[in-house]
C-alpha positions in Angstrom: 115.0 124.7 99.7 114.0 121.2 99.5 115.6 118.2 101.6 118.1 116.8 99.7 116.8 113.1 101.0 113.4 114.2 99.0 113.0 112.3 95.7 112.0 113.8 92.4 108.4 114.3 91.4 107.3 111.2 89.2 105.2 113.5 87.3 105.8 116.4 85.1 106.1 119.3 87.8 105.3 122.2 85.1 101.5 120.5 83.7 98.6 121.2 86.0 97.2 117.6 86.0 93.8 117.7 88.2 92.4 114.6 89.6 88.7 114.4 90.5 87.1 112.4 93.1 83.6 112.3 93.7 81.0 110.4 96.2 76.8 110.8 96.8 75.8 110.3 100.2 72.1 110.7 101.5 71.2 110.8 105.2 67.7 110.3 106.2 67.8 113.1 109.0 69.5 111.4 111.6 73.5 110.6 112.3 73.6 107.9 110.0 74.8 108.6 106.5 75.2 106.3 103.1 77.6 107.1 101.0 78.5 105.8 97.5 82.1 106.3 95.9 82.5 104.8 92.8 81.1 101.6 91.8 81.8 100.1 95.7 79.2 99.0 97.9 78.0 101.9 100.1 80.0 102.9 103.3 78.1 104.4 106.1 79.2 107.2 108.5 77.4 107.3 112.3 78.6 108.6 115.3 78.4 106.4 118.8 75.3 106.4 121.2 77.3 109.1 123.2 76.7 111.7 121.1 73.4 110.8 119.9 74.1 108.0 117.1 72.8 104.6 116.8 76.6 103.3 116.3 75.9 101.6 113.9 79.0 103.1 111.4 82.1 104.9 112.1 82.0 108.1 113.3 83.1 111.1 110.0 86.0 112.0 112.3 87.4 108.7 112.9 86.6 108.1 108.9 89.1 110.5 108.5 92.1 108.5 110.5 90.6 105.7 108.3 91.5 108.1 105.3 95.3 108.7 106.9 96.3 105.4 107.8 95.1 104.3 104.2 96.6 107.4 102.3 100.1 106.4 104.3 99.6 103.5 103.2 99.5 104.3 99.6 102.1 107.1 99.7 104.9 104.1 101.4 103.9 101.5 98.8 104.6 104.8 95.9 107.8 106.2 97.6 109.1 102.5 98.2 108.9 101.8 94.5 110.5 104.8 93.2 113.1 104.6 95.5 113.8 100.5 95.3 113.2 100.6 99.1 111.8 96.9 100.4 109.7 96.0 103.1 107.2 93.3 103.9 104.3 95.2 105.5 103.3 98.5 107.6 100.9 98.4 110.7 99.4 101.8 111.6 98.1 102.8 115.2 96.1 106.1 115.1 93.9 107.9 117.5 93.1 111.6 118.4 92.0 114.2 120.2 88.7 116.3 120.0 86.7 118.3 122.2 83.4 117.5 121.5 82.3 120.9 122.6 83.7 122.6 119.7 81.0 120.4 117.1 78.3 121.5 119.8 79.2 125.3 119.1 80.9 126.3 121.9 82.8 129.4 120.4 86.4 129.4 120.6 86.3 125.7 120.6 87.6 124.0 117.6 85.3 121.5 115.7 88.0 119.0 114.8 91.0 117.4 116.0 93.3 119.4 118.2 95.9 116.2 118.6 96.4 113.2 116.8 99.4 109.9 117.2 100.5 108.0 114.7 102.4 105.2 115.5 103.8 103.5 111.8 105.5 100.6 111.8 107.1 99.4 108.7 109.0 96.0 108.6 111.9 96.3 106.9 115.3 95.2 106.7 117.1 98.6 104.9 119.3 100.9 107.1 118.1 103.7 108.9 119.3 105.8 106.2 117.0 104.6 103.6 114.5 104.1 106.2 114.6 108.2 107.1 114.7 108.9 103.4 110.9 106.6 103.1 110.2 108.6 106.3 110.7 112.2 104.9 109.3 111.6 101.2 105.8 110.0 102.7 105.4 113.0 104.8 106.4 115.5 102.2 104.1 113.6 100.0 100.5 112.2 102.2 97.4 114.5 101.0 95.9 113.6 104.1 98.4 114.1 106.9 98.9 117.7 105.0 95.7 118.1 104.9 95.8 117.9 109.2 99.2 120.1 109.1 97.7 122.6 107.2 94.6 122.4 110.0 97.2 123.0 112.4 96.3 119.5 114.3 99.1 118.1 116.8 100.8 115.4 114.9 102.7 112.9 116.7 104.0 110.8 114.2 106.1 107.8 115.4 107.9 105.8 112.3 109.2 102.2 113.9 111.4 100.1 111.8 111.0 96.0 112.6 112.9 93.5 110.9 110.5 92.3 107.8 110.8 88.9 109.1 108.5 90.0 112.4 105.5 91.2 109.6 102.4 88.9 110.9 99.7 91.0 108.9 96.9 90.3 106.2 95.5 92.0 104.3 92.7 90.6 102.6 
């Protein structure tokens, strides 16, 4: 049984609609990768003179917080829409957990996150109500903090309203 506080689909929920994404990448045998989505310039991917990089680029793993932050992101600005809901900005503190033995084959040991905080901080001036309702729907709905339940990585996810007059960011 679905939360009654979760919103209807805005899509058809019976017609399989697939969306594709698709990127090149090409790494000149080393830690350092190029990568190409779309018609962008080229991101790069490295991993920090610790563990043999030239840290030069983020490291894939910490690309991937990149990818939850932003995907939150997205999902608020969708789920505030369809539910009316108004705010004047959302800042995002991430980090996690790894133990770097498990990408250095140590069996047993995972290769990815075991743990990873979320602080999000959305400045608002709707109740709490409304505020647990964005809450609920963005995690019901975020590809990419799914995709780290489904990995069975720790989330600790903090949701923090502020008055919308307190929002400093840009976003530029």
């Amino acid at each position: 049984m679905i939360d009654s506080d979760i919103i209807e689909p805005s899509i058809d929920p019976a017609t399989k609609k697939i969306g594709l994404r698709h990127v090149k990448a090409t790494n000149a045998a080393g830690t350092r990768t190029k990568i190409q989505v779309r018609d962008f310039d080229p991101v790069y991917t490295d991993e920090p003179a610790s563990l043999g990089g030239t840290n030069s680029a983020p490291s894939p793993l910490e690309t991937v917080l990149v990818a939850l932050v932003g995907c939150d992101g997205v999902i608020i600005n969708g789920v505030a829409k369809a539910i009316g809901f108004s705010y004047a900005g959302v800042d995002f503190a991430c980090e996690s957990q790894i133990d770097v033995r498990g990408p250095k084959g140590v069996p047993g040991i995972r290769p990815y996150f075991e743990t990873a905080k979320l602080d999000i901080t959305v400045y608002t001036d709707e109740s709490e109500a409304r505020f647990q309702q964005l809450r609920k729907n963005v995690e019901f709905r975020c590809p990419v903090m799914n995709l780290l339940h489904a990995a069975k990585v720790e989330m600790d996810v903090n949701w923090i309203a502020r008055p919308a007059a307190e929002y400093a960011g840009n976003v530029d």
